[in-house]
Each structure stands twice: as structure tokens, then as C-alpha cells.
C-alpha positions in Angstrom: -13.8 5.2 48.1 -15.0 4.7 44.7 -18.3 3.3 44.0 -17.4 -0.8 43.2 -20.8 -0.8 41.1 -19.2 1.8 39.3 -16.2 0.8 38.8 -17.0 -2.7 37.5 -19.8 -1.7 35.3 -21.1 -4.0 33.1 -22.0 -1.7 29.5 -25.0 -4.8 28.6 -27.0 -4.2 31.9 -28.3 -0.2 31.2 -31.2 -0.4 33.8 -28.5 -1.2 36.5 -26.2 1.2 35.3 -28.4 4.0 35.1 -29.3 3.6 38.7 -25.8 3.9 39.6 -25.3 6.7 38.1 -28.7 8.1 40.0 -26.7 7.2 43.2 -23.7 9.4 42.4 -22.6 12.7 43.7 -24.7 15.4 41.7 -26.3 13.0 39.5 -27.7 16.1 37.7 -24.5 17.1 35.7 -25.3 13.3 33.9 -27.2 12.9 31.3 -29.2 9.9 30.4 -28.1 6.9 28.1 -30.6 6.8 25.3 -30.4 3.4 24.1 -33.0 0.7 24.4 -30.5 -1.9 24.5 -26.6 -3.1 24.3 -25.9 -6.9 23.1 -22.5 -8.1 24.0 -22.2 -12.3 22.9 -21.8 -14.7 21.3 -24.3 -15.0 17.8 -25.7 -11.8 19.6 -26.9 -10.2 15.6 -29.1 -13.7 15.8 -31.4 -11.7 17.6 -31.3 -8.8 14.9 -34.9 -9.8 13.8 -36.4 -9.6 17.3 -34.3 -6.3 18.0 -36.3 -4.7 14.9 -39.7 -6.2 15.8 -39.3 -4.6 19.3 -38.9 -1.2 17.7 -41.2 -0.6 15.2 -43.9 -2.8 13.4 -43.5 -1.7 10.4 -42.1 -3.6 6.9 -39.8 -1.8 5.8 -35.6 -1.9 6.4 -33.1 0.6 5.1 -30.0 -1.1 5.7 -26.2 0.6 5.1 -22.7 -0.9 4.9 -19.8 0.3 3.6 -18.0 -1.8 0.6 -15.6 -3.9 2.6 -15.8 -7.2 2.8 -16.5 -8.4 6.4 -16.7 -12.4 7.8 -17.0 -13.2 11.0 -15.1 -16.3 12.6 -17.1 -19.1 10.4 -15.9 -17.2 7.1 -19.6 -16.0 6.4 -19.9 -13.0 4.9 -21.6 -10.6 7.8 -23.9 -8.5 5.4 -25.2 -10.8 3.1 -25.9 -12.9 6.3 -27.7 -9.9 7.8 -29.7 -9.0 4.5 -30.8 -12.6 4.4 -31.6 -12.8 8.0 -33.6 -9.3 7.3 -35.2 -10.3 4.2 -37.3 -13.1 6.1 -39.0 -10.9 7.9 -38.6 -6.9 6.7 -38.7 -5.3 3.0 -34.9 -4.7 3.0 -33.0 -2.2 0.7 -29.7 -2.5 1.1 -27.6 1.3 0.6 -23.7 0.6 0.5 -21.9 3.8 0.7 -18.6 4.0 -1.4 -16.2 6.9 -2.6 -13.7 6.5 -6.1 -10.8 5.2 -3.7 -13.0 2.9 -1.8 -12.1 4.7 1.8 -15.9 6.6 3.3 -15.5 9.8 4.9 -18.5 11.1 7.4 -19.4 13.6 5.7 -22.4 15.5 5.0 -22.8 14.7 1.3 -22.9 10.6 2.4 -24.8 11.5 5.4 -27.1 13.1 2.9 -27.2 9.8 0.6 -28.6 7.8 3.9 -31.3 10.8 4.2 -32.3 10.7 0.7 -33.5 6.4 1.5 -35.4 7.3 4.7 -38.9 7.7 3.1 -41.3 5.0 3.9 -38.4 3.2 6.2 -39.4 2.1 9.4 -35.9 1.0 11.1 -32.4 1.7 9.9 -29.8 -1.1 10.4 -26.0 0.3 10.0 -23.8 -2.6 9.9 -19.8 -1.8 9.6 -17.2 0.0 11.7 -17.0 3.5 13.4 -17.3 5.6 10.2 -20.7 3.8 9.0 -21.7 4.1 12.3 -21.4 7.9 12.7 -23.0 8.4 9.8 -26.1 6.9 10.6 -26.7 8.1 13.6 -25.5 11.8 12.2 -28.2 11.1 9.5 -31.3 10.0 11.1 -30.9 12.9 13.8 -30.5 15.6 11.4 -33.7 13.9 9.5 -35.1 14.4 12.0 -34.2 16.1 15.7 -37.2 15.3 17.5 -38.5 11.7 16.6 -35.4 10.1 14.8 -36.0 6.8 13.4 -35.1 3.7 15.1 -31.2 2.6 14.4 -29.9 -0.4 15.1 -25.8 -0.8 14.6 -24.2 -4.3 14.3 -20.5 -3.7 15.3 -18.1 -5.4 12.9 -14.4 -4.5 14.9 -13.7 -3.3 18.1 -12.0 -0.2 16.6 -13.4 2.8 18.3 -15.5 3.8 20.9 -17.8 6.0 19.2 -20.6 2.8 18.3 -22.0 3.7 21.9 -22.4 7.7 22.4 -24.3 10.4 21.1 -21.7 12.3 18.7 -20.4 12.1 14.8 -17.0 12.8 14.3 -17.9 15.0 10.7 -16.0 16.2 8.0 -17.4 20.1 7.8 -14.9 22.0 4.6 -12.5 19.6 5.5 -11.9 20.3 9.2 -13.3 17.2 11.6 -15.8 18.3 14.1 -17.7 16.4 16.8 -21.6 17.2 16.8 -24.1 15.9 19.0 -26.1 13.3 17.0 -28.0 10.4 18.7 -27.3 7.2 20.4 -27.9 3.8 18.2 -31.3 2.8 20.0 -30.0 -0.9 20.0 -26.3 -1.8 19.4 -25.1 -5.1 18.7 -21.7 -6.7 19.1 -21.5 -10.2 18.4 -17.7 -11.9 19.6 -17.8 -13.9 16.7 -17.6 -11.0 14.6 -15.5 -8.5 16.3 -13.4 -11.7 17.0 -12.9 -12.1 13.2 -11.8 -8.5 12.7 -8.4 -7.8 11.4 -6.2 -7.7 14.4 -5.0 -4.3 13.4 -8.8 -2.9 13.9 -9.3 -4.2 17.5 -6.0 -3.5 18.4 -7.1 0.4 17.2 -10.0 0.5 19.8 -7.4 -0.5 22.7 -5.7 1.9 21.0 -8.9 4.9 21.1 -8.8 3.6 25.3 -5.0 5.4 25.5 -7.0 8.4 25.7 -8.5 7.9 29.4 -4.8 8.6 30.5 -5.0 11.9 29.6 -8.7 13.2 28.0 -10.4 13.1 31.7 -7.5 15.2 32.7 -7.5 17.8 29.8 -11.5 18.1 30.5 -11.0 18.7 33.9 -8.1 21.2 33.2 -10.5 23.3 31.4 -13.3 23.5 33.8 -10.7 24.5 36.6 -9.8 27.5 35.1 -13.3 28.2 33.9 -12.8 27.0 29.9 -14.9 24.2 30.1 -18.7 23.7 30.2 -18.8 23.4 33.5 -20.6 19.7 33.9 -17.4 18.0 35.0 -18.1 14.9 36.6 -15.8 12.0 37.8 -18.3 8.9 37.2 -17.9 8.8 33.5 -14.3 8.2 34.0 -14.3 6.2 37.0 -16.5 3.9 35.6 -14.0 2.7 32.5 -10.3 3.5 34.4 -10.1 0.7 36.3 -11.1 -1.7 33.6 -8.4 0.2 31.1 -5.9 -0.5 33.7 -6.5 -4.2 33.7 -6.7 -4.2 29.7 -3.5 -2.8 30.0 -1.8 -5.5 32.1 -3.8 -8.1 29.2 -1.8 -6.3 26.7 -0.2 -9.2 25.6 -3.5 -11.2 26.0 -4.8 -8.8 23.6 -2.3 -9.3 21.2 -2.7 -13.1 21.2 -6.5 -12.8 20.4 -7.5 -13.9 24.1 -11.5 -14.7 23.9 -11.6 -13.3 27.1 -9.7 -10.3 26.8 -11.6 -9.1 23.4 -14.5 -9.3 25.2 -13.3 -7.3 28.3 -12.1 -4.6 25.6 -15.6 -4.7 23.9 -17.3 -3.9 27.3 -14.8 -0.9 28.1 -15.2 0.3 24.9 -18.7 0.3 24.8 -18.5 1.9 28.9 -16.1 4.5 26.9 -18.7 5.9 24.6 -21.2 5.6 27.6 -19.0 8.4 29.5 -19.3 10.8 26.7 -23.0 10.5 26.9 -23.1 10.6 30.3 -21.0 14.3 29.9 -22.9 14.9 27.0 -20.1 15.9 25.2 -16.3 14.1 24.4 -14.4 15.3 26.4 -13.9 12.1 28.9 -12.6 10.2 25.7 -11.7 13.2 23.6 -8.9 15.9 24.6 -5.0 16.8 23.1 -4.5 13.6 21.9 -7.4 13.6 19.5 -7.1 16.8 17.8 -3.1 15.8 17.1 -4.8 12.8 15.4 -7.6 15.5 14.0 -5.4 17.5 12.2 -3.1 14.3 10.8 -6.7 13.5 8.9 -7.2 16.4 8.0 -4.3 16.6 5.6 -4.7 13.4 3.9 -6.2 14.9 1.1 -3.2 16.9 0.5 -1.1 14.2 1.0 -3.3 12.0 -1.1 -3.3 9.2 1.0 -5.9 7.3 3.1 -7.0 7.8 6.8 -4.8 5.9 9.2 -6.8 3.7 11.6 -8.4 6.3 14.2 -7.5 4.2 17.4 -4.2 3.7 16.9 -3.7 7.1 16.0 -4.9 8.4 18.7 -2.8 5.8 20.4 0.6 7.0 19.0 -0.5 10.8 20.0 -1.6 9.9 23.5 2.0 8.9 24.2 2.9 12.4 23.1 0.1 13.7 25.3 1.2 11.6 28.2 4.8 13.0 28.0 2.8 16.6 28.0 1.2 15.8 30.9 4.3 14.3 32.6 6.0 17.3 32.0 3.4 19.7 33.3 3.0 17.8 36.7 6.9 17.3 37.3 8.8 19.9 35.9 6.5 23.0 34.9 6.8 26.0 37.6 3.7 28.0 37.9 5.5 30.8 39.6 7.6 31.9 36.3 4.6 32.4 34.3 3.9 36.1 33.8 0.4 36.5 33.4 0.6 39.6 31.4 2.3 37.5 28.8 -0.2 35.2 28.9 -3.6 36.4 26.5 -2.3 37.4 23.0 -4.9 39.1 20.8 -7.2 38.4 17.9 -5.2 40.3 16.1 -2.4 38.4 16.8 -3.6 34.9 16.6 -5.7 35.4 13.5 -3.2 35.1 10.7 -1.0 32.4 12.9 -4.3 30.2 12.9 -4.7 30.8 9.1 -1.1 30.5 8.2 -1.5 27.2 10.2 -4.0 25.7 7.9 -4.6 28.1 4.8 -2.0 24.9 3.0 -4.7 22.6 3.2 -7.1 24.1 0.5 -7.0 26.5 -1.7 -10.3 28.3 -0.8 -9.2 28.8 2.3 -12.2 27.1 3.9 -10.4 24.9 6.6 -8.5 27.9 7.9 -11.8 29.7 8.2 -13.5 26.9 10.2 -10.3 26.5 12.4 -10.4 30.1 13.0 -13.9 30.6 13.4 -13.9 27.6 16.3 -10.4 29.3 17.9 -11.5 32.9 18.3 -14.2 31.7 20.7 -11.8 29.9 22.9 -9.5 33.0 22.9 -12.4 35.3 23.7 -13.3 33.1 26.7 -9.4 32.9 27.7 -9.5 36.1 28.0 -12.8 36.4 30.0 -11.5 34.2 32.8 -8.8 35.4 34.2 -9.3 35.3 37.9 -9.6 31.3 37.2 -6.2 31.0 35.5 -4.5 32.8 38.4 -6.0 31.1 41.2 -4.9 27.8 39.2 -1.5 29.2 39.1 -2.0 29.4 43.1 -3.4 26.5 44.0 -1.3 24.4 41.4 -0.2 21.7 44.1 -3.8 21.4 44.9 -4.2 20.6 41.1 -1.6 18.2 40.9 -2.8 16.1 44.0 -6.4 15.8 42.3 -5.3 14.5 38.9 -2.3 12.1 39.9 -3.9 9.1 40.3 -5.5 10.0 36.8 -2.6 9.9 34.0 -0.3 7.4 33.9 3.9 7.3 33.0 4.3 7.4 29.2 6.9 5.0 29.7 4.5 2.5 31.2 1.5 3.3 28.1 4.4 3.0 26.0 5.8 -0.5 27.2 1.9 -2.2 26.9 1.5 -0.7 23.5 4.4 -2.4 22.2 3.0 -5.7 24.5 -0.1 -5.2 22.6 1.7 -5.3 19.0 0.2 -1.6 18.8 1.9 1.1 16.4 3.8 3.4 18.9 5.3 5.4 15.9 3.2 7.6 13.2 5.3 6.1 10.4 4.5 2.4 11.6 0.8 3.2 11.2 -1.2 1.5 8.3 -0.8 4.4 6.1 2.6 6.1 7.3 2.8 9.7 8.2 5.9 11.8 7.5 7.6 13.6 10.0 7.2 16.9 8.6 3.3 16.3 8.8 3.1 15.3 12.6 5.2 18.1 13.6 2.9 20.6 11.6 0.0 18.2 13.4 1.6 18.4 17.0 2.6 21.9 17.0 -0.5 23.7 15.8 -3.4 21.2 16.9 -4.4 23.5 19.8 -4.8 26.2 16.7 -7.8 24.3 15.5 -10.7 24.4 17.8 -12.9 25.8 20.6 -11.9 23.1 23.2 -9.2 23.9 26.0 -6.1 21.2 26.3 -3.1 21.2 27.9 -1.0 22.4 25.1 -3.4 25.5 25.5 -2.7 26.1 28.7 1.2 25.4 27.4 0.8 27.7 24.3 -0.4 30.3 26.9 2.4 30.5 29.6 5.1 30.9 26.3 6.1 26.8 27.0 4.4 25.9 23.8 7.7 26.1 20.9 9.3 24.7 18.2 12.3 23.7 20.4 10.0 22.4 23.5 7.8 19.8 20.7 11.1 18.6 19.7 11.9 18.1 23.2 9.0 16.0 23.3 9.0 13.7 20.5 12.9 13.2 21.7 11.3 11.9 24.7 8.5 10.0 22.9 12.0 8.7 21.0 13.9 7.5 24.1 10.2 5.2 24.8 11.0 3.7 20.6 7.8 5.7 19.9 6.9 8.9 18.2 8.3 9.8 14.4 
């Protein structure tokens, strides 16, 4: 029986969740949650001053936004109300990060314009969504590894979960990767700003929470048959599925702005980020349906148009992944796969990977990446063997374990729509053409190191043209998908 501590966790009391997580089977394989503290309220960036004073006391304030104009729900302008609020107290400069076409990437040239303010500064505040917020905490610990300056984030939307973990989602030649950064040493989400978000932004982090239906399951895939790092744990997902679940029956709560319900979603999102620092890594929030959404960014450039909102993204490609994982547990039959079919060469894969992504650039550099990342997962395909055949033996024994994990696309599907949530790529807030999110689906195992489902797929000769048009035809009977 699971842990009720766990299960109802509460993501603003740390102390108390860090000695549940002492009291769980192999509490070794979890990894501490750097943070000093987590504010979840009402007026909770009030207490910004205090929060800075507690960290350092020193003078002086780098702050960075992005250019968007954000309010909260009295119509005040949330970083002029925070630069003022600073200014009492600190020697603020204010660094606003902007591109030509006014979307910011992470990358490391603006991670480098944050590094290039950190002399002399004392704190950093980071006020804005999920991109401003990787950034800075990407920034400060490559400044420096050891001793990183105190960061502070005040959350503007409830659109990802990444505000609470130690990762950046980079742009590295054009090819997103997740790198270990650093946790925000204090974050703040105030209701009355997250509250005011656009609708479409909050409904993007419920949308980032699709993922627990089938990440956990892909990570734990890939440590069965020995292609994961071996620190699989259940408490980081146990402590945010339950929760999920009852966002999920709020769906339409959500979509009416409930108070209550925005706040519920703030905690699990929060509790989200939590479980992949507890894993010290992504994959509890992070598997197939992410790198779909990966590789859809990835050729915006080419398509010259902006970056979808990540949640819901990931949203509209965890239905795909939850039709994958229906599949696999109902109708895949481990006793036709012929294992000498199974590990293709180097030689083999090489040019497929580049051929995959050499049309995104025309230095080549993204295939590169992509292929340097996917050669090490093929190396250690090969290297494990004996794991993939005893999974192929002991597949009911699989299937029993992760059942009460994923849940019926048709189900995720039906509380997406509840929740006024895109369920199609071309309903997103910058549309995506069929043509890309077939190239997206059908070659977004191609692009890194990580093992997924569509891996294991790819491997037993399931993986085709034909079978991911099976799929989205499924994804088509649910009015989601294309």
C-alpha cells in the first residue's frame, strides 16, 4: 500500500517531504531537493524582499525577464511591481532578454548574456515563465558549479514543470538537450499571478502533467532491460499520480479557472519537477512524448515559425504515446520477435539518423549532435542483450507491474478536450503541418541517448511508416492527432 504521506504530498512543506522520502524503500537511489524554499499563495512574491535578505546580505540584485508583458489579477504589471519592490531595499539592474522576433530560446548565447551581469551581484531574481527560468538556473551553474549564486524564480504561468528541478531544457546546434543545472534556491508562485496567466499557458502545464501516463513507464522500460541508469524508483511518481488523476477528473474545473483547481495544478506541477530531482534526471516527467515534441521545435527554424506552447505539445504527443503504450500492452506478441533481427549496426543506422535530420541545417550540425547522442544508445543496445530476452520472457510479468501506471488514450483524450486543451498539432498556437509531425513522430527515437518505447518498437521491426499511420488513425478516431 502506498505511502498516504507520499501520495498527498504537499510541494510548500520540503522538510516534511524530504523525510518521506528518507522513509521510502532504498532511499539511496533519491537524491536530495536543493531548494531552501517553495511559496505557493496568495501575494506570496510580497515576501520577495525577505526571501533575498535570507540569502545573502549583500546590495546588489541582477534581475531577468523576458519582454512580455505580464499582470497579475489586479492588472499591475508583475515586473515593474517587482523592480520597485526590489529597488527599496537591493541595487537592482534589471537584464530583459529579447531576440528580433520577440520569442527567447535557452540557449547558450542568452545564457551567456545573464553570465556576462553576474559580477558584483549578490542574488539573481528570474521572473517569467519556463524558458527565463531554465536559463537562469543554466546560467548561474555553469558560472559557477560549485558555489552558484543564490536564484530566486517568481513563476508568472503555470505552464511547465521545469520551475522546480535541477535541468535546462538547451538549445545545443539546434538540437534540444536536457543538462543538469541547479534547482532555484527559492521559488515563488503567487495565485494571483499564475491566476492571471493566459488560460492557454496554465492549460499547457496540465498539459506538460499528460506525461506521467506514460514517462514513468518509458523510464522504467529502459532500466528493465538494462538501458537506463539504473536509479529507478517509484516515489517520484507515486508521489504526483494520484494528484494527476484528480486534476484530471477537474478537467472541466480547470477550464473554468476554478481557484481551487489552479492551485491543486500548481502544487502537482511543482511535485512534477520534484520527481525529476529526486531521479536526478527527467525521465519521470520526460520520455517518448517529449522528444516527439523535441523534434517539432527543433524544426521551427526551418519552418520559420514560433515555438508552440511546450505543455500542450507534449500534451497532443502523449496521446500518441498513450496509444503506443496501449498497443504494446494489448496487442504486441513477444514471441514473434526474432532477436537476431533485432540490433542493426552503426553502419546501418548512421546515415538513417543523418538523413533524418541533415534537412534542418545546412552545416549538418543537428544531424551530428543527434547522431553523436544515438550511437551511444545503440552501442549499449547491443551490450545488453541477455536483459532484452529475459524481458521478452517475462513480458506478462512486465505488463502486471506497469498497468496501473498508463492510462486509456481514450480516457486522456476525453479530459483534454474537458479541459479546452489542444488535442490536435494543427489546433496548437502556432499550427504544425502534417508532414512535420510525421517526420517528428517517426524519427524522434533517432535523436538521442534515452531508451523509449518506440525504441523498443523500432527494435522488434514494429516501428514503420504504415504502423505510425496506424497510430495517428487511432489518435483520429479519439478527434485528436493531425
Amino acid at each position: 500500500m502506498l505511502d498516504k504521506r507520499l501520495i498527498e504530498a504537499d510541494a510548500s512543506k520540503l522538510d516534511e517531504l524530504r523525510d518521506i522520502m528518507a522513509h521510502q524503500e532504498h532511499p539511496e537511489k533519491l537524491h536530495d531537493i536543493a531548494m531552501k524554499a517553495v511559496l505557493i499563495e496568495h501575494g506570496a512574491v510580497e515576501k520577495l524582499t525577505d526571501c533575498v535578505r535570507s540569502l545573502t546580505s549583500g546590495k546588489k540584485v541582477l534581475m531577468v525577464t523576458g519582454p512580455t508583458l505580464i499582470q497579475n489579477t489586479h492588472e499591475q504589471n508583475v515586473k515593474e511591481a517587482v523592480y520597485a519592490q526590489l529597488q527599496k531595499s537591493f541595487d537592482v539592474e534589471w537584464l530583459v532578454i529579447s531576440e528580433p522576433n520577440s520569442i527567447v530560446h535557452c540557449t547558450p548565447e542568452n545564457a551567456a548574456k545573464i553570465q556576462a551581469r553576474l559580477e558584483g551581484v549578490d542574488c539573481v531574481v528570474g521572473v517569467g515563465s519556463g524558458t527565463i527560468c531554465d536559463l537562469n538556473k543554466y546560467a548561474t551553474y555553469t558560472a559557477n558549479h560549485e558555489n552558484p549564486l543564490p536564484l530566486i524564480i517568481v513563476q508568472t504561468a503555470l505552464s511547465v514543470n521545469a520551475f522546480s528541478d535541477n535541468s535546462s531544457v538547451m538549445l545545443f546546434s539546434g538540437v534540444k538537450r536536457t543538462v543538469h543545472s541547479r534547482y532555484p534556491t527559492i521559488l515563488i508562485v503567487d495565485i494571483d499571478i499564475v491566476t492571471a496567466a493566459p488560460a492557454e499557458m496554465n492549460v499547457s502545464g496540465y498539459g506538460d502533467l499528460i506525461a506521467t501516463w506514460t514517462a514513468p513507464v518509458d523510464w522504467y522500460l529502459g532500466n528493465v532491460i538494462g538501458m537506463g541508469s539504473g536509479n529507478f524508483h517509484t516515489a517520484p511518481s507515486d508521489m504526483i499520480r494520484t494528484q494527476c488523476e484528480r486534476l484530471l477528473e477537474n478537467s472541466e474545473k480547470l477550464a473554468a479557472g476554478d481557484p481551487k483547481v489552479i492551485g491543486d495544478l500548481a502544487n502537482v506541477l511543482t511535485l512534477s519537477g520534484f520527481s525529476m530531482g529526486l531521479a536526478d534526471e527527467s525521465s519521470p516527467a520526460s520520455g517518448s512524448e517529449h522528444v516527439m515534441s523535441h523534434l517539432i521545435d527543433m524544426s521551427s527554424g526551418v519552418r520559420k515559425t514560433g515555438i508552440c506552447y511546450h505543455g500542450t505539445q507534449v500534451a497532443v504527443s502523449g496521446i500518441i504515446s498513450c496509444i503506443l503504450w496501449d498497443y504494446l500492452l494489448k496487442e504486441f506478441d513477444p514471441k514473434s520477435v526474432d532477436l537476431d533481427k533485432c540490433y542493426p549496426t552503426l553502419e546501418e543506422m548512421e546515415p538513417r539518423v543523418k538523413a533524418a535530420f541533415g534537412w534542418l541545417d545546412d552545416t549538418g550540425a543537428a544531424a551530428k549532435e543527434c547522431w553523436s547522442d544515438y550511437q551511444k544508445k545503440l552501442n549499449k543496445w547491443h551490450a545488453h542483450k541477455e536483459e532484452f530476452k529475459a524481458f521478452l520472457d517475462n513480458f506478462d510479468e512486465f505488463k502486471a507491474q506497469v498497468a496501473g501506471w498508463v492510462k486509456d488514450p481514450a480516457y486522456i483524450a476525453d479530459c483534454m478536450h474537458k479541459a479546452n486543451a489542444p488535442c490536435r498539432y494543427k489546433d496548437l498556437n502556432f499550427p504544425v503541418p502534417a508532414d512535420t509531425v510525421r517526420w517528428a513522430i517517426t524519427n524522434c527515437h533517432l535523436m538521442r541517448n534515452r531508451f523509449s518505447i518506440i525504441d523498443l518498437l523500432h527494435f522488434t521491426g514494429v516501428w514503420s511508416d504504415e504502423f505510425v499511420q496506424m497510430v495517428l488513425d487511432r489518435a483520429e478516431a479519439l478527434d485528436a492527432g493531425l
